[in-house]
Backbone of each chain as ProteinMPNN parsed JSONL, in Angstrom:
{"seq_chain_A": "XXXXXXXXXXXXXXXXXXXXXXXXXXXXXXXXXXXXXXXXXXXXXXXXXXXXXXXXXXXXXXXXXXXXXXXXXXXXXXXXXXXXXXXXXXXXXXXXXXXXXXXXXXXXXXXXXXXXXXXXXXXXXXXXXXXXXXXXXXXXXX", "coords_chain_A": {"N_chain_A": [[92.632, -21.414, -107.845], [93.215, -22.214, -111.414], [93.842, -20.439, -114.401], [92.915, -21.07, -116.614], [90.688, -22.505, -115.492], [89.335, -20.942, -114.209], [88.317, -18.914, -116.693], [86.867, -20.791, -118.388], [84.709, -20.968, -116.408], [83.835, -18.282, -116.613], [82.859, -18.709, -119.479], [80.961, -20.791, -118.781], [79.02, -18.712, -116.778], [78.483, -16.952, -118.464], [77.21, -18.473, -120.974], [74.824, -19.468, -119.551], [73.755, -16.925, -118.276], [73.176, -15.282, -120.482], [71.849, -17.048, -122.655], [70.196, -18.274, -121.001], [68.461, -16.388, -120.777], [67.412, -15.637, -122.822], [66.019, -18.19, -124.092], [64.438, -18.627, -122.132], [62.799, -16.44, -122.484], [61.862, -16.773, -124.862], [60.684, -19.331, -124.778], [58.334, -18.185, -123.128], [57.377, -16.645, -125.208], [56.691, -18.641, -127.275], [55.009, -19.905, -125.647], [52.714, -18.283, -125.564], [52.147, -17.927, -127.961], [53.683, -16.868, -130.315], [56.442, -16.352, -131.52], [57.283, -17.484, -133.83], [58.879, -15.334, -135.103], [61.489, -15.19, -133.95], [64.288, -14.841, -134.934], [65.698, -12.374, -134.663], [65.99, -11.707, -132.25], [67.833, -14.091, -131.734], [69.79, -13.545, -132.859], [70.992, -11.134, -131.202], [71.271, -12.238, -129.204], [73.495, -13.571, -129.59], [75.886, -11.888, -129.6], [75.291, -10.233, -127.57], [76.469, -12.193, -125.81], [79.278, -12.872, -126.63], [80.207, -9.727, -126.397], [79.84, -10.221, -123.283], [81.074, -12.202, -122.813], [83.463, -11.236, -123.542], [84.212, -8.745, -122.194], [84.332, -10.126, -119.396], [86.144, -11.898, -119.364], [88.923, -10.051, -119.975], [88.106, -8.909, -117.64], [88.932, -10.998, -115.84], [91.592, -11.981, -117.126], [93.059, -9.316, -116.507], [92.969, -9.324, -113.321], [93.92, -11.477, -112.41], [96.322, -11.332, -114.187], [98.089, -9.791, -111.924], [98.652, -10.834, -110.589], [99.647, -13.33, -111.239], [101.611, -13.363, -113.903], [102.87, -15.088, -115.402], [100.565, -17.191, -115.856], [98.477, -16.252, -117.426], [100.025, -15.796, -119.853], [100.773, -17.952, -120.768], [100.727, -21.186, -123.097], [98.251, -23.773, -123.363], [99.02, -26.129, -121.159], [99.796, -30.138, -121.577], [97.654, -31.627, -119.472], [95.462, -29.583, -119.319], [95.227, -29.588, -121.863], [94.05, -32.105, -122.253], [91.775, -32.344, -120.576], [90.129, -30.638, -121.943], [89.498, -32.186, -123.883], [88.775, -34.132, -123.112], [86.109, -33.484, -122.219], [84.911, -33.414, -124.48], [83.545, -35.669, -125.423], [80.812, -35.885, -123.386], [79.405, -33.623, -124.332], [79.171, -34.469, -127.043], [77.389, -36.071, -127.036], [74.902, -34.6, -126.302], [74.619, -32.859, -128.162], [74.142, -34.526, -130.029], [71.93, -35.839, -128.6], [70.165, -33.622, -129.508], [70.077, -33.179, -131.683], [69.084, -35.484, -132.71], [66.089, -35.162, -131.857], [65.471, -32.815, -132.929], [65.05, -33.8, -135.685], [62.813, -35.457, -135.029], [61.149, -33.522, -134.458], [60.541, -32.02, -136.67], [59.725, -34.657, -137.807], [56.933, -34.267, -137.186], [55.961, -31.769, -137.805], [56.752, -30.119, -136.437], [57.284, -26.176, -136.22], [59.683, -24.671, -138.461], [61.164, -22.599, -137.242], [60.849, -23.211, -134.423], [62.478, -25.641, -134.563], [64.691, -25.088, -135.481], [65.65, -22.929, -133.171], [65.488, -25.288, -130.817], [67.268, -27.235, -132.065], [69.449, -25.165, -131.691], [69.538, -24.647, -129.0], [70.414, -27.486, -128.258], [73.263, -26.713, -129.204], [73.875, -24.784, -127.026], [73.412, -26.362, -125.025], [75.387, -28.501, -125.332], [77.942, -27.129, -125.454], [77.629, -25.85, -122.711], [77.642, -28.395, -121.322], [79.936, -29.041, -121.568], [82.124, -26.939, -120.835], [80.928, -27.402, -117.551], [82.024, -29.882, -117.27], [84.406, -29.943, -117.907], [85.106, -28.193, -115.857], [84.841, -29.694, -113.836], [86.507, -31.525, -113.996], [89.202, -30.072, -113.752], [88.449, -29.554, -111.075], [89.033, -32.016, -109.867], [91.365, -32.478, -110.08], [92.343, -33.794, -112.452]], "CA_chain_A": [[91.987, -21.693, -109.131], [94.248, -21.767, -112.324], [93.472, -19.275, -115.323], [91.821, -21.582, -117.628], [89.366, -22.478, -114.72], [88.28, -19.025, -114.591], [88.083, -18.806, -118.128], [85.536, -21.987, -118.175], [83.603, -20.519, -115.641], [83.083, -17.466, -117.152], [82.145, -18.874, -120.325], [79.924, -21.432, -117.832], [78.726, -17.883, -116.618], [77.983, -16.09, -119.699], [76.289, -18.961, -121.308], [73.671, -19.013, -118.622], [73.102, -15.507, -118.237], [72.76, -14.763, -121.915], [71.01, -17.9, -123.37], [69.128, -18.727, -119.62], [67.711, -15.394, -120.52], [67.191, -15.763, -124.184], [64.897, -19.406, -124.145], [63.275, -17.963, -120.93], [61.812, -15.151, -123.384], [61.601, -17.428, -126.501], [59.641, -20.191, -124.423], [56.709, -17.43, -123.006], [56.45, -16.444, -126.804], [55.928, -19.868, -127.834], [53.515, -20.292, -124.937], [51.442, -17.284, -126.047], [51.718, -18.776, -129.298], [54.296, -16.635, -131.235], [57.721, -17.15, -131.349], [57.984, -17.495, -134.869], [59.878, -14.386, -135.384], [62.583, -14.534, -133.34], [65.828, -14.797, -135.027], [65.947, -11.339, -134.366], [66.758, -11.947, -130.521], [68.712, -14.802, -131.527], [71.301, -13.0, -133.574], [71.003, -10.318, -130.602], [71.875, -13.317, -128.195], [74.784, -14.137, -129.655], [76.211, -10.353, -129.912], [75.566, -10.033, -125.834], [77.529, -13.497, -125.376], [80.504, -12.295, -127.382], [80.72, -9.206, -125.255], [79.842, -10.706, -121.84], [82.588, -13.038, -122.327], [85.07, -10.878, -123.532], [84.401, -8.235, -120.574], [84.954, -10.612, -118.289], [87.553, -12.282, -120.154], [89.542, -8.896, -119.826], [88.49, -8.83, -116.447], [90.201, -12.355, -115.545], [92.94, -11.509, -117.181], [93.335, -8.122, -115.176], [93.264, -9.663, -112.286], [95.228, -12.518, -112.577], [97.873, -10.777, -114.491], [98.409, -8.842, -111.251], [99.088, -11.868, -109.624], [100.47, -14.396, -111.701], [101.18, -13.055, -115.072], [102.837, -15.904, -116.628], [99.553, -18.118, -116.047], [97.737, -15.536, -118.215], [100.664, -15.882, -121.038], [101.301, -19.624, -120.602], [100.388, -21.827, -123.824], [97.422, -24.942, -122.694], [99.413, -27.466, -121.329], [99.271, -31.411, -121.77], [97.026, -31.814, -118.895], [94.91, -28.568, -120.042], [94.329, -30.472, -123.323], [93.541, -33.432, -122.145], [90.924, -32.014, -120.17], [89.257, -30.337, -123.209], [89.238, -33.441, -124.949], [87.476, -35.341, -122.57], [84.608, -32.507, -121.94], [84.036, -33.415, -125.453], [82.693, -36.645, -125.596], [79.523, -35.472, -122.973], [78.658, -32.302, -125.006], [79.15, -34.694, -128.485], [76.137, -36.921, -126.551], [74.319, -33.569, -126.058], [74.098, -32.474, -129.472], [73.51, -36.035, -130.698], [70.067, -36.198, -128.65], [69.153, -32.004, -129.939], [69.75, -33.211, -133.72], [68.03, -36.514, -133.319], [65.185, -34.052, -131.084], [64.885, -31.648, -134.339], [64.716, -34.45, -136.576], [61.712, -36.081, -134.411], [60.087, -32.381, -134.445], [60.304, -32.083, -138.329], [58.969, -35.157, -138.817], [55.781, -34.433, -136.911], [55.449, -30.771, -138.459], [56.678, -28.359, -136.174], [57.85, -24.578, -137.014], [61.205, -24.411, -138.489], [61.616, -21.648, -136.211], [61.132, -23.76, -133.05], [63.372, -26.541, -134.908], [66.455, -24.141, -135.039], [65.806, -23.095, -131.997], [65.99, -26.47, -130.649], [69.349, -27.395, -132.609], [70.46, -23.727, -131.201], [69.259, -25.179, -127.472], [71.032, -28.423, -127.959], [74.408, -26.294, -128.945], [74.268, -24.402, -126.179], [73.677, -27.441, -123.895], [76.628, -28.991, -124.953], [78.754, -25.979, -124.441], [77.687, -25.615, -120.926], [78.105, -29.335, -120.966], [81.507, -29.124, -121.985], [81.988, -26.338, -119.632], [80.617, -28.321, -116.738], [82.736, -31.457, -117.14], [85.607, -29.167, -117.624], [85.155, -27.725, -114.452], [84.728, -30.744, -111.987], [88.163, -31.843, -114.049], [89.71, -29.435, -112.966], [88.451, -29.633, -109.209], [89.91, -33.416, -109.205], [93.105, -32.576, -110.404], [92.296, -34.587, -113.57]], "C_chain_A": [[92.851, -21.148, -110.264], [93.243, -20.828, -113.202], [92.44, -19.507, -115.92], [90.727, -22.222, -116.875], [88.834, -21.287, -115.153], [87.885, -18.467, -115.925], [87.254, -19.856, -118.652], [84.584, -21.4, -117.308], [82.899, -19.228, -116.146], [82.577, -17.377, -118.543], [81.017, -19.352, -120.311], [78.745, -19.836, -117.441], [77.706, -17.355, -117.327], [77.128, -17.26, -120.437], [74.914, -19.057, -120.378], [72.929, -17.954, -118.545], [72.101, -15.339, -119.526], [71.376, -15.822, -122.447], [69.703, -18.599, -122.492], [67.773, -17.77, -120.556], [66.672, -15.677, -122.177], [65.814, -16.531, -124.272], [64.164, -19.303, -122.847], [62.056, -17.196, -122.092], [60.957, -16.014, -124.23], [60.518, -18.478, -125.882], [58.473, -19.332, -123.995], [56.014, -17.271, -123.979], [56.05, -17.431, -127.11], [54.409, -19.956, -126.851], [52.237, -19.297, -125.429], [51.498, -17.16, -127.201], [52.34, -17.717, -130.33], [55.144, -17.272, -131.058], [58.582, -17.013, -132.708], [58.85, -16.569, -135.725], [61.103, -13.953, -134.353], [63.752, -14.664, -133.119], [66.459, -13.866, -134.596], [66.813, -11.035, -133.064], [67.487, -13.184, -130.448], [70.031, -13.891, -131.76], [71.805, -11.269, -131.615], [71.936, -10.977, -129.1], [72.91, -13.397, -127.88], [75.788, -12.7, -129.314], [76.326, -10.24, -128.323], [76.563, -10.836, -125.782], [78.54, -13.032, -125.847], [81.021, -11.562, -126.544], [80.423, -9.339, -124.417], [81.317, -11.221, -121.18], [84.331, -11.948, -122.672], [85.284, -9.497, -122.604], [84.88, -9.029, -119.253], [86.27, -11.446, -118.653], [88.548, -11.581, -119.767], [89.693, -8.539, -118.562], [89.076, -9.907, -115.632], [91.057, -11.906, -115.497], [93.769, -10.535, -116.37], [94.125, -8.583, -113.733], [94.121, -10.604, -112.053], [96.84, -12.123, -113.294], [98.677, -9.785, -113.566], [99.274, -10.034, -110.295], [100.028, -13.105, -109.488], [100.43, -14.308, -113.026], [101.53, -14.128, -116.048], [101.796, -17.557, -116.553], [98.825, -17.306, -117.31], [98.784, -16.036, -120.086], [100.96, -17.667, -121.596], [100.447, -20.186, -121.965], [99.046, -22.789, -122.787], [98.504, -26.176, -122.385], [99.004, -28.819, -121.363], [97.769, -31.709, -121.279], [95.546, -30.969, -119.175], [93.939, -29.442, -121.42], [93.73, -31.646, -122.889], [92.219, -33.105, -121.323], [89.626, -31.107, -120.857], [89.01, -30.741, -123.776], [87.95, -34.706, -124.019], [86.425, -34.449, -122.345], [83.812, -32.78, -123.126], [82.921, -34.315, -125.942], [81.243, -36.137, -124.698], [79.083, -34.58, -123.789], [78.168, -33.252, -126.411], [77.576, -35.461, -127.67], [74.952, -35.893, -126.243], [73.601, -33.079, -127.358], [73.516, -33.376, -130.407], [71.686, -36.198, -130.154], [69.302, -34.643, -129.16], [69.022, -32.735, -131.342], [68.466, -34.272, -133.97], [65.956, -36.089, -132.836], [64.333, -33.558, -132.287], [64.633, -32.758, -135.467], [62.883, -34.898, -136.294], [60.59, -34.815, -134.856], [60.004, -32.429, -135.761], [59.132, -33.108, -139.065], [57.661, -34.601, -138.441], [55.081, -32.831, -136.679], [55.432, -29.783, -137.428], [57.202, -27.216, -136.484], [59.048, -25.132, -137.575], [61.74, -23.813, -137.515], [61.763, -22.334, -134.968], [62.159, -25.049, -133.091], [64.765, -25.971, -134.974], [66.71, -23.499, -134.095], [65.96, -24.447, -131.075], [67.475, -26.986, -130.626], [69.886, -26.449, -131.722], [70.743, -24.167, -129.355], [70.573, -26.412, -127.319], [73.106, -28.148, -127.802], [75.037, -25.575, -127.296], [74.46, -24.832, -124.84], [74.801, -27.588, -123.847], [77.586, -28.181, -124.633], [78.875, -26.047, -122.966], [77.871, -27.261, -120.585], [79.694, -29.742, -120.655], [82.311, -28.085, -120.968], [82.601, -26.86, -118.194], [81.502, -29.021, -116.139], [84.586, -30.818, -117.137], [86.062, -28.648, -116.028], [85.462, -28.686, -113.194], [85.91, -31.33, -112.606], [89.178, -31.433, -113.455], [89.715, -28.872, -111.469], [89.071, -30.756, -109.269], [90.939, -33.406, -108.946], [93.336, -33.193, -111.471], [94.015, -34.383, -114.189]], "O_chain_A": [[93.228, -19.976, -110.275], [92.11, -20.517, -112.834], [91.402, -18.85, -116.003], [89.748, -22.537, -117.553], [88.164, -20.849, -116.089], [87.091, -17.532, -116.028], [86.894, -19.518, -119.779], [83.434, -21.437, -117.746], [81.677, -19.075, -116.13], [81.993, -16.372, -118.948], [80.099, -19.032, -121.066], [77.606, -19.945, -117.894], [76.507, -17.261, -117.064], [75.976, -16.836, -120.515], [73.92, -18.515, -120.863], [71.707, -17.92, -118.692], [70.875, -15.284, -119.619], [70.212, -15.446, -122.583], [68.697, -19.174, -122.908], [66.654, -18.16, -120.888], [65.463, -15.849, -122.33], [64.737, -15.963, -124.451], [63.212, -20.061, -122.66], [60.873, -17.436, -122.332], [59.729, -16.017, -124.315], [59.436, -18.507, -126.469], [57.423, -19.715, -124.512], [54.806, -17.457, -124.124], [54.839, -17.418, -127.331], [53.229, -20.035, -127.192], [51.063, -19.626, -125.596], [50.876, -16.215, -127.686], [51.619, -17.548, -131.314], [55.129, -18.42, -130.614], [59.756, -16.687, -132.887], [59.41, -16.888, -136.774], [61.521, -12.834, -134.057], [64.378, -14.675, -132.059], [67.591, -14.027, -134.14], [67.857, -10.406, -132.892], [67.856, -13.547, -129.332], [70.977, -13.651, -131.009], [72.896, -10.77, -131.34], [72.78, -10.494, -128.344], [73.458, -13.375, -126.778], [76.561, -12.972, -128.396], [77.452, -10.158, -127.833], [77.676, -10.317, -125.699], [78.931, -12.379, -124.879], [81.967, -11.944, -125.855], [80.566, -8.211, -123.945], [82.074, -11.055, -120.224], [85.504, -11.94, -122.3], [86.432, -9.174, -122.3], [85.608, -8.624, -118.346], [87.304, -11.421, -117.986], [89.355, -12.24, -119.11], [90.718, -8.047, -118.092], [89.762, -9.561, -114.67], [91.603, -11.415, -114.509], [94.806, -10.768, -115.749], [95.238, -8.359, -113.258], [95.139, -10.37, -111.401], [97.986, -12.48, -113.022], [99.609, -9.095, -113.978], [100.253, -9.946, -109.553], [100.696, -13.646, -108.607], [99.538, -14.91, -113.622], [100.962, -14.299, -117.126], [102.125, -18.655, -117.002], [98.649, -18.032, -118.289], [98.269, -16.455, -121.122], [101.278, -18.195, -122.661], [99.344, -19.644, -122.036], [98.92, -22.501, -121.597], [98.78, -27.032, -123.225], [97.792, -28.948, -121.187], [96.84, -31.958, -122.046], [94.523, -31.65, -119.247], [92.78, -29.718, -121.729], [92.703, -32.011, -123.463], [91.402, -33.984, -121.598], [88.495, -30.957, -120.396], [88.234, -30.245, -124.592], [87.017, -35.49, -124.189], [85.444, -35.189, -122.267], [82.595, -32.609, -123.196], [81.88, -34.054, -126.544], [80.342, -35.953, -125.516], [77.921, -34.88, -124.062], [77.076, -33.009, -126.924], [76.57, -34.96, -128.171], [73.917, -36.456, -125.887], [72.394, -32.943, -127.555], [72.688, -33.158, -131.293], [70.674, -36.483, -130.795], [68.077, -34.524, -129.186], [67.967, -32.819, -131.972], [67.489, -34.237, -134.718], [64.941, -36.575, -133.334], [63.151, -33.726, -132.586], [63.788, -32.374, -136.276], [61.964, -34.716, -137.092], [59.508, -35.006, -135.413], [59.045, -33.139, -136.064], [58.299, -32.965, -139.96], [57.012, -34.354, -139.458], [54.177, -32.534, -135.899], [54.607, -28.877, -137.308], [57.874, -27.44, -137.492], [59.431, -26.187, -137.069], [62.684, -24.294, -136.889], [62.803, -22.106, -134.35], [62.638, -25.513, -132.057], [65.777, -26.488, -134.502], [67.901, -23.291, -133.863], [67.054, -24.369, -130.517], [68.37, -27.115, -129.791], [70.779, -26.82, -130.96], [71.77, -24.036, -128.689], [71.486, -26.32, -126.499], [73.937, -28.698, -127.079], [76.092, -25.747, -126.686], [75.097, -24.349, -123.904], [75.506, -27.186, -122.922], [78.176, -28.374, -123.57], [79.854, -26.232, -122.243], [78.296, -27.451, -119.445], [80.303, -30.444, -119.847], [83.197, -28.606, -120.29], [83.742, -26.878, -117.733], [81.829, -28.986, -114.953], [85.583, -31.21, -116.53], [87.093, -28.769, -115.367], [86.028, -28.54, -112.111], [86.622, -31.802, -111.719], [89.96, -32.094, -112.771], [90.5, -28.134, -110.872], [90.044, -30.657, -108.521], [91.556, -33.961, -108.037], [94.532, -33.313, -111.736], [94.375, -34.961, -115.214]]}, "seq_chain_B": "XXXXXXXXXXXXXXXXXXXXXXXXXXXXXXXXXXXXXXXXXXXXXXXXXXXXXXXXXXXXXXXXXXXXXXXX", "coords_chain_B": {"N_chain_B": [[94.259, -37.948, -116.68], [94.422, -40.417, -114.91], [96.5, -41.298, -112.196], [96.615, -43.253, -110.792], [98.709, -46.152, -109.471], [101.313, -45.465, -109.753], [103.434, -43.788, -108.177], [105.325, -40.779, -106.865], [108.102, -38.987, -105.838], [107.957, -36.127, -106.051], [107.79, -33.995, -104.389], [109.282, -34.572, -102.368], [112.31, -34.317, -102.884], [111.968, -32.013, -104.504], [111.529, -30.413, -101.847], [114.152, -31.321, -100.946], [116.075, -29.582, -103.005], [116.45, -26.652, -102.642], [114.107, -26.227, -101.402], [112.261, -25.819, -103.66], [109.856, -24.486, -105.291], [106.501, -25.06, -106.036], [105.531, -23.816, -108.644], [108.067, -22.604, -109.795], [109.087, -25.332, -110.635], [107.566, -25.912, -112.426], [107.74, -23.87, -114.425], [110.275, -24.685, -114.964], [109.647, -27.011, -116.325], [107.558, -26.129, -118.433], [104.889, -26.524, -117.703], [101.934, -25.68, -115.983], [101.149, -24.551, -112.603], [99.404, -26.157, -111.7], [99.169, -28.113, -113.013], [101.684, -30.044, -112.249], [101.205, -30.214, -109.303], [98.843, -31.423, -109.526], [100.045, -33.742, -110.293], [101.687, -34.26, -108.254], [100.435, -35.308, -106.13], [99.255, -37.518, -107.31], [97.478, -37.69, -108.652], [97.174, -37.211, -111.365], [98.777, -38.552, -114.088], [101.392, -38.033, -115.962], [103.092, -37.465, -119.314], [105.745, -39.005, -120.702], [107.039, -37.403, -121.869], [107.114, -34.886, -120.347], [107.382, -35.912, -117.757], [109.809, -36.831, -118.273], [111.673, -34.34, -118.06], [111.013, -33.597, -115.736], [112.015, -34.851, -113.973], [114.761, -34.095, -115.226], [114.852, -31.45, -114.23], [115.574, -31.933, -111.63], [117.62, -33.135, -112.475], [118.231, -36.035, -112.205], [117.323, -39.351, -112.481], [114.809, -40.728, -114.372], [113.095, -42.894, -113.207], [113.948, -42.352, -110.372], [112.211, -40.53, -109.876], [109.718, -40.975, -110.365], [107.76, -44.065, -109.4], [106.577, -47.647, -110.511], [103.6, -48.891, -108.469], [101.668, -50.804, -108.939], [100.014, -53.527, -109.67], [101.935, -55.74, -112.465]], "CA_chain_B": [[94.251, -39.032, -116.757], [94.076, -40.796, -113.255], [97.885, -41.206, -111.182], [96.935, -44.922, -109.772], [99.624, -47.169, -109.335], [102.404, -44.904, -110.459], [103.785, -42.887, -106.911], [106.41, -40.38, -107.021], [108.762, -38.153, -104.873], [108.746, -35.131, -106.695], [107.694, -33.021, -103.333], [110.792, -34.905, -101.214], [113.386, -33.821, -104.288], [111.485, -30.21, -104.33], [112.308, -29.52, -100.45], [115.784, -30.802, -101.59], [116.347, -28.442, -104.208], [115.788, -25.819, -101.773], [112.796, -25.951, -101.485], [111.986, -25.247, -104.732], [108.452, -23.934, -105.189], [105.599, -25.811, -107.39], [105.119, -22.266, -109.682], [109.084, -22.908, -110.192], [109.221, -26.461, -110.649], [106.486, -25.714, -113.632], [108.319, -23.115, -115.049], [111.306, -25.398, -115.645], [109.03, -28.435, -117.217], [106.762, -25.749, -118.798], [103.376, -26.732, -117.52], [101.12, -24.925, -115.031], [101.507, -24.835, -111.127], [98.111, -26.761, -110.522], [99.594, -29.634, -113.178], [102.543, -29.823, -111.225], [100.29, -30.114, -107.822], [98.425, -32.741, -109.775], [101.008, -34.886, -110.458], [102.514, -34.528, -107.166], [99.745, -35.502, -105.333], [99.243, -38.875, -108.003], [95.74, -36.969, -109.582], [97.659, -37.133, -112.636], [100.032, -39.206, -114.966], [102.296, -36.771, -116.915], [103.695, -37.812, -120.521], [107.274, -39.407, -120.66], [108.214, -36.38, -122.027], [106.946, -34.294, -118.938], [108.228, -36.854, -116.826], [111.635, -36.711, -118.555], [111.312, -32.831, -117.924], [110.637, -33.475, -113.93], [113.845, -35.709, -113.797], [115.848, -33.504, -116.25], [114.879, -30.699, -113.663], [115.949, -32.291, -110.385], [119.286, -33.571, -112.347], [118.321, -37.398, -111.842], [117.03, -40.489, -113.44], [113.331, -40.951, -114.124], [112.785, -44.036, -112.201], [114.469, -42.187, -109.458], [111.224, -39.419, -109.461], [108.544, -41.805, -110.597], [107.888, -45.728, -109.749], [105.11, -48.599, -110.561], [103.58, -49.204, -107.461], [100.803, -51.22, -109.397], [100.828, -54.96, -111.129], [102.807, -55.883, -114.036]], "C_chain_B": [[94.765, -39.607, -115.651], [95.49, -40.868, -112.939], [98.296, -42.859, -111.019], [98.15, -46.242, -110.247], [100.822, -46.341, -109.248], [102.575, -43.576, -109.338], [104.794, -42.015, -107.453], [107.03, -39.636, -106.195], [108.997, -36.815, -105.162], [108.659, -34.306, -105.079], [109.226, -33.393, -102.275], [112.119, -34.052, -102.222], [113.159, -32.119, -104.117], [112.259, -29.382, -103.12], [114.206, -29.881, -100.994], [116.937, -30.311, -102.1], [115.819, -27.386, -103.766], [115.049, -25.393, -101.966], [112.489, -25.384, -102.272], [110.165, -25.578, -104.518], [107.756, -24.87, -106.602], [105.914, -25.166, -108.792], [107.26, -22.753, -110.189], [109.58, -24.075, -110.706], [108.382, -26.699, -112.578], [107.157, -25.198, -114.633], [109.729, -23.773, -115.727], [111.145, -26.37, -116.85], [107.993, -27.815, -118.146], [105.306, -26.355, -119.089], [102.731, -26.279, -116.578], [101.713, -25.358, -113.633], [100.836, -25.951, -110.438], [98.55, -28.126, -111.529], [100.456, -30.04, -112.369], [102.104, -30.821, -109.875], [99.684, -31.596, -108.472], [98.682, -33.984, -109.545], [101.608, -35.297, -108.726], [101.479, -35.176, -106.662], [99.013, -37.315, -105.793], [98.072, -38.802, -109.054], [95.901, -37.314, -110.784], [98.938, -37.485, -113.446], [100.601, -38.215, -116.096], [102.14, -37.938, -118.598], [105.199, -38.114, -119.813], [107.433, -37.974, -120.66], [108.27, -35.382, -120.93], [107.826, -34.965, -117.925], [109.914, -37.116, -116.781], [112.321, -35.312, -117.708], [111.693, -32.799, -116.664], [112.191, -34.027, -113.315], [114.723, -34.897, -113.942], [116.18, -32.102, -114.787], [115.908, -30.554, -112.165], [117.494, -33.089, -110.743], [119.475, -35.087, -111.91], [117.392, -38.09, -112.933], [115.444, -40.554, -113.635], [112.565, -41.718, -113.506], [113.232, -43.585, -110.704], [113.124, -40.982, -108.849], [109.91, -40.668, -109.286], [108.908, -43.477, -110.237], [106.283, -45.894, -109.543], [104.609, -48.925, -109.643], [102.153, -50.873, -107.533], [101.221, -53.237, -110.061], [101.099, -54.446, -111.825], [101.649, -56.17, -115.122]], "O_chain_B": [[95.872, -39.132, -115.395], [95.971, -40.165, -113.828], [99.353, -43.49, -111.053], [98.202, -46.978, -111.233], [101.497, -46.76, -108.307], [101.985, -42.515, -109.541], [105.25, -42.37, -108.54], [106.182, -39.461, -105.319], [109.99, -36.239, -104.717], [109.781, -34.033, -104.653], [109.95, -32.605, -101.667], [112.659, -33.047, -101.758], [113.956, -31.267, -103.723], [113.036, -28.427, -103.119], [115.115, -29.1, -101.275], [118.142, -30.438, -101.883], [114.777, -26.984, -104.285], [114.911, -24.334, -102.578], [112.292, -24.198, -102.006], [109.519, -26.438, -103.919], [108.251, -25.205, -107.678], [106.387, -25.731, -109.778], [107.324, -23.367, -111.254], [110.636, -23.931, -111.323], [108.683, -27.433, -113.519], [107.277, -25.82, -115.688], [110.17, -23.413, -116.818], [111.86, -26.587, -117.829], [107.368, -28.654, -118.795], [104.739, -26.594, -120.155], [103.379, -26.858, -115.706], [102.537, -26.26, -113.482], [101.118, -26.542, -109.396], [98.351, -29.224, -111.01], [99.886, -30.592, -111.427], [102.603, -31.905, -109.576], [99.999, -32.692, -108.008], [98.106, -34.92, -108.99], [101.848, -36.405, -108.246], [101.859, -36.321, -106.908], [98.481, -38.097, -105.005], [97.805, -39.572, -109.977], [94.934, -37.733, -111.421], [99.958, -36.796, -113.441], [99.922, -37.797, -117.033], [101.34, -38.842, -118.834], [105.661, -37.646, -118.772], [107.868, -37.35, -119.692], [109.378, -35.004, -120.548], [108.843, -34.496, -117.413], [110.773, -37.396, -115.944], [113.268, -35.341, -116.922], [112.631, -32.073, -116.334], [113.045, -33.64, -112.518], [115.559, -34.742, -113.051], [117.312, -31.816, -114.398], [116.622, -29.641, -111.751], [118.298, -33.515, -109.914], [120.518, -35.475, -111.384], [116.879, -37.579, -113.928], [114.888, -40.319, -112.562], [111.417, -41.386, -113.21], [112.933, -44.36, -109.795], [113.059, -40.632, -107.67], [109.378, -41.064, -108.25], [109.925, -44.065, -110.604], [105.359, -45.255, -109.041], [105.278, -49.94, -109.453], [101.849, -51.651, -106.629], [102.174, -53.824, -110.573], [100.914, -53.272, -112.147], [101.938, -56.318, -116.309]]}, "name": "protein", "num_of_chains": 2, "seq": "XXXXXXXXXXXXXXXXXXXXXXXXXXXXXXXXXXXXXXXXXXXXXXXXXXXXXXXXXXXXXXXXXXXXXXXXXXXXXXXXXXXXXXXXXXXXXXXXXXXXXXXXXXXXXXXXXXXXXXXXXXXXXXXXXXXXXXXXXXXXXXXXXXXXXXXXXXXXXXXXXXXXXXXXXXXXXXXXXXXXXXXXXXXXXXXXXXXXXXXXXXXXXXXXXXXXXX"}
């Protein structure tokens, strides 16, 4: 497994963990009918994700620079890019049905709060979409 | 971006070039070990300029690494 696998996966990783955990919480509150205060544990969200990824980030690197250091230093090549470019189109189809989602909720008067959560849901889909599609690229050999 | 039609020999050329190693072969054309592997295997169509690169490496022609195996 090259570098920038492992560096997809543990962003694949860390989005899960963090944001699994996050709209786990945020959906009970809604069910027991708050919710509406909780940018608080968004902004808190993001702050874990940051350092999740860049612990393990650090720990990739570690390890792989023991092994094969000039994968760690290496620029993205062609193939690299081209495989970040196509992850994009699924994620752009991701965020396209959250916006048109939050629009639908607006019209028919729900929170703001559960409407930017929403949008926030649909980002973090496509991420892990993008992710995802990254990943099984890089199992083909894309 | 898919391989099909378009075969090549880089692995026959490789053992030729005593046995030169993928991770080395990369390092000449500056692109990863597992593009490299890609390509060899047909997973993946380079760029000319890669492809020039792969030639330039092995000291031969580009039609002599890569051919069309596909219609015209």
């Amino acid at each position: 497994m090259s570098f920038r696998e492992k560096a997809v996966w543990v962003s694949l990783v860390s989005y899960l963990i963090v944001y699994g955990l996050y709209f786990w919480r945020y959906g009970a509150a809604v069910m027991a009918g708050g919710g509406a205060d909780y940018m608080g544990s968004l902004i808190s969200a993001v702050l874990l994700l940051v350092v999740l990824e860049v612990v393990l980030t650090i720990a990739i690197s570690a390890t792989t620079a023991i092994a094969a250091p000039q994968d760690v230093e290496a620029p993205l090549d062609e193939r690299e890019r081209q495989i970040a470019q196509r992850a994009n189109g699924p994620a752009l189809h991701v965020v396209t049905i959250g916006v048109l989602g939050a629009i639908a909720a607006l019209y028919y008067g729900v929170s703001i709060a559960l409407v930017i959560n929403c949008l926030f849901l649909a980002l973090v889909l496509a991420e892990m979409t993008k992710s995802a599609v990254q990943i099984v690229l890089f199992r083909k050999g894309a | 971006m898919s391989g099909e039609g378009i075969t090549n020999v880089i692995r026959r050329l490789r053992f030729e070039h005593g046995e030169m190693t993928q991770g080395e072969l990369a390092q000449k054309v500056g692109v990863t070990r597992q593009t490299i592997n890609a390509i060899e295997q047909g997973k993946y169509s380079p760029s000319l300029e890669v492809a020039f690169k792969i030639a330039a490496a092995f000291r031969t022609e580009i039609g002599q690494v890569f051919q069309w195996k596909g219609e015209a």
